[in-house]
C-alpha positions in Angstrom: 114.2 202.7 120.3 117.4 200.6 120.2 118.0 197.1 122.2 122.0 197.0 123.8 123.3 193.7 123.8 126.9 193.2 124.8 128.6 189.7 125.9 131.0 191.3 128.5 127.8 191.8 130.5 125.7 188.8 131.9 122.8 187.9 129.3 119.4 188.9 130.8 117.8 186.5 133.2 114.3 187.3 131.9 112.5 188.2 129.2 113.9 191.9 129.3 117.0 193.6 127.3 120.2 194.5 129.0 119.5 198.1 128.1 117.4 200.5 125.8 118.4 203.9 124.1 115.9 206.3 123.8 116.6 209.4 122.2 119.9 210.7 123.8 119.3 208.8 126.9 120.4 204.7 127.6 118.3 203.1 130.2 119.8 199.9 131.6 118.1 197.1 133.0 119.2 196.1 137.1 122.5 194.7 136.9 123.8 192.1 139.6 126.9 190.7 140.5 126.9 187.7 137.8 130.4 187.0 136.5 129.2 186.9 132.6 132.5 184.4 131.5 131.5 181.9 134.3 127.5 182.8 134.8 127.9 182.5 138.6 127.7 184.7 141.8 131.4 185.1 142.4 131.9 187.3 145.6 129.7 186.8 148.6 130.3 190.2 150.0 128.8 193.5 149.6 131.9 195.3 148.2 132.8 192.2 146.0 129.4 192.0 144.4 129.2 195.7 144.0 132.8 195.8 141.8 131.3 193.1 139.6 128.1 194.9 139.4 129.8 197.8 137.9 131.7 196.1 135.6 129.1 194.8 134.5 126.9 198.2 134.0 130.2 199.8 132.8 130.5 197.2 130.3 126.9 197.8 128.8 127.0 201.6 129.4 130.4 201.1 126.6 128.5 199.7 124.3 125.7 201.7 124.0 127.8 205.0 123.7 127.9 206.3 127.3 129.7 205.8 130.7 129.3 206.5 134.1 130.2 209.8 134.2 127.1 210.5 131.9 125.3 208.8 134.5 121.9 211.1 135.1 119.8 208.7 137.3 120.8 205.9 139.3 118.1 203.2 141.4 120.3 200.7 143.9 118.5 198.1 145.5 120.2 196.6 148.7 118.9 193.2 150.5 120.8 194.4 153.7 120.6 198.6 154.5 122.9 197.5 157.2 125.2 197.5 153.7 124.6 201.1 152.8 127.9 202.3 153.9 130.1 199.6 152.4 128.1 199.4 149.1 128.6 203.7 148.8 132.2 203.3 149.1 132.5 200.9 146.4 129.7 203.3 144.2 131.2 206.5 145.0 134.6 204.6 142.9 132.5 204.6 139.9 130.0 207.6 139.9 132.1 210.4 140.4 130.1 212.8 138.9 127.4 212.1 141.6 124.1 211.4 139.7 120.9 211.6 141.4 119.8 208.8 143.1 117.4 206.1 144.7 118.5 203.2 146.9 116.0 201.3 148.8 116.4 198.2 150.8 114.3 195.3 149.1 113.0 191.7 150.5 115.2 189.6 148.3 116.7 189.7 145.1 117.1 188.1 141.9 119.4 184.8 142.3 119.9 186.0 146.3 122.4 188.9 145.5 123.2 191.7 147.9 122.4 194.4 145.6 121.4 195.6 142.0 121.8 198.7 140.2 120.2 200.6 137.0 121.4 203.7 135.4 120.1 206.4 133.0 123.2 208.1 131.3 123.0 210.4 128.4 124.5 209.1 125.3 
């Protein structure tokens, strides 16, 4: 098993690594919308967060040796499902390959975000 560390991706806010490789498979950990050169919550809407939450899973996805179109597994988390339609046209941008997928609606998230996303992508 190897730890993925990359500084174009926000650090982790816990005691957790950004991602883990496993075999031929890289597991991320939740992503949010942190902008990692300021360390703050940048975009108060849906769309705006989700763009910065991809940058930042692209970002780690790069530097473990995959991308989102190896994407194989995807869990979103929402704080609004009233966002479901405006968070998938932002998503659909990135996965184009159309990975399966979770997304549930949650109580509240880390830091107060609108969303959160973790992929498993072959390598």
């Amino acid at each position: 098993m190897t730890k993925v560390h990359t500084d174009k991706a926000p650090a982790a806010v816990g005691p957790y690594s950004q991602a883990v490789i496993s075999g031929n498979l890289v597991y991320t950990s939740g992503q949010i919308a942190i902008n990692p050169e300021t360390n703050d919550i940048e975009c108060e809407d849906i769309k705006g967060q989700t763009h910065q939450i991809m940058k930042n899973l692209g970002e780690v996805l790069k530097e473990a040796g995959s991308s989102f179109e190896k994407a194989v597994k995807t869990t979103c988390y929402l704080a609004y499902m009233d966002d479901f339609a405006a968070f998938n046209e932002v998503y659909a941008e990135y996965f184009t390959t159309k990975p399966a997928r979770s997304c549930v609606a949650v109580k509240t998230l880390p830091k107060n975000v609108l969303a959160e996303v973790e992929v498993i992508a072959e390598i």
